[in-house]
C-alpha positions in Angstrom: 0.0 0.0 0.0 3.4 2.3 0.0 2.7 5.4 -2.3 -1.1 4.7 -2.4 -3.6 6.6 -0.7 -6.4 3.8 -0.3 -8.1 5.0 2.9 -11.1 3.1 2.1 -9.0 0.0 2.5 -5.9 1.3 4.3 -8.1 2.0 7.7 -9.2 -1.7 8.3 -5.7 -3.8 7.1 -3.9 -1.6 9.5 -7.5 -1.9 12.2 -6.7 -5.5 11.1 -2.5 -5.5 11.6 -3.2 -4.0 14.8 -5.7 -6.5 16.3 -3.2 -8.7 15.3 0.1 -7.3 16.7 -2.0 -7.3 20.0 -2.7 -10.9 20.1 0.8 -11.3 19.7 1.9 -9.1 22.6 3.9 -6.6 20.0 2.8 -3.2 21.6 4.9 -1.0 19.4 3.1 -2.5 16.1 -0.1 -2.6 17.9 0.2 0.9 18.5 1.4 1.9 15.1 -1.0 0.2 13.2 -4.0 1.5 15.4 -2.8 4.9 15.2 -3.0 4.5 11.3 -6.0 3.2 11.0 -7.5 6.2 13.6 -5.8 8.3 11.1 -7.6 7.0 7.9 -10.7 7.0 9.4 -10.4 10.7 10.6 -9.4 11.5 7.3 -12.9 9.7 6.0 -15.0 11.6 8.1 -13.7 14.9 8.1 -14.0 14.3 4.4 -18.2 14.8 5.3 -19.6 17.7 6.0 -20.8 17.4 9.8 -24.4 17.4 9.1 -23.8 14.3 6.4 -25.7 11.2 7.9 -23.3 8.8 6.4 -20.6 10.8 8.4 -22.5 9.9 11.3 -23.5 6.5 10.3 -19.8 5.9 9.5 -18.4 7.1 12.8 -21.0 4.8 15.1 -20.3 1.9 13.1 -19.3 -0.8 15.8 -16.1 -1.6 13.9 -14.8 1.9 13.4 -15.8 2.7 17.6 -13.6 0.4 18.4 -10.7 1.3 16.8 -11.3 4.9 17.7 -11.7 3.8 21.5 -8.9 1.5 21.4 -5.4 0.7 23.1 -4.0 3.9 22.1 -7.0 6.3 23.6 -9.8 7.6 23.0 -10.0 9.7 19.5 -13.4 10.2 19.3 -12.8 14.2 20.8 -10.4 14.9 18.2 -12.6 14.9 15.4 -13.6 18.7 14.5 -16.8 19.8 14.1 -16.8 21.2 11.0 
């Protein structure tokens, strides 16, 4: 995925990487991986205007609240309101 921007994609193979670094006790690429991910999917959203319902029906999906909520910290406060 190098020199690609495929944040459609991108947010759940690293969401994906990172669940799987955990399970194998490697904090470092757990953390890296989840931070990524958290990354891609602010990127999504704040692609939305703030009224968009998909926005919101994006950002309470169960598998994108937990990524935002996980080992790293909460995220979910540093989403602007645009």
């Amino acid at each position: 995925m190098e020199g690609f921007e495929i944040p459609l994609a991108g947010w759940r193979v690293h969401a994906t990487a990172a669940e799987v670094s955990q399970r194998a006790e490697d904090t470092e690429s757990t953390q890296r991986h989840g931070g990524i991910s958290r990354v891609a999917i602010l990127k999504l959203a704040n692609s939305l205007a703030p009224e968009d319902p998909l926005r919101k029906t994006f950002l309470s999906a169960l598998s994108v609240t937990k990524i935002l909520a996980g080992p790293v910290g909460d995220v979910m406060s540093q989403i602007p309101v645009q």
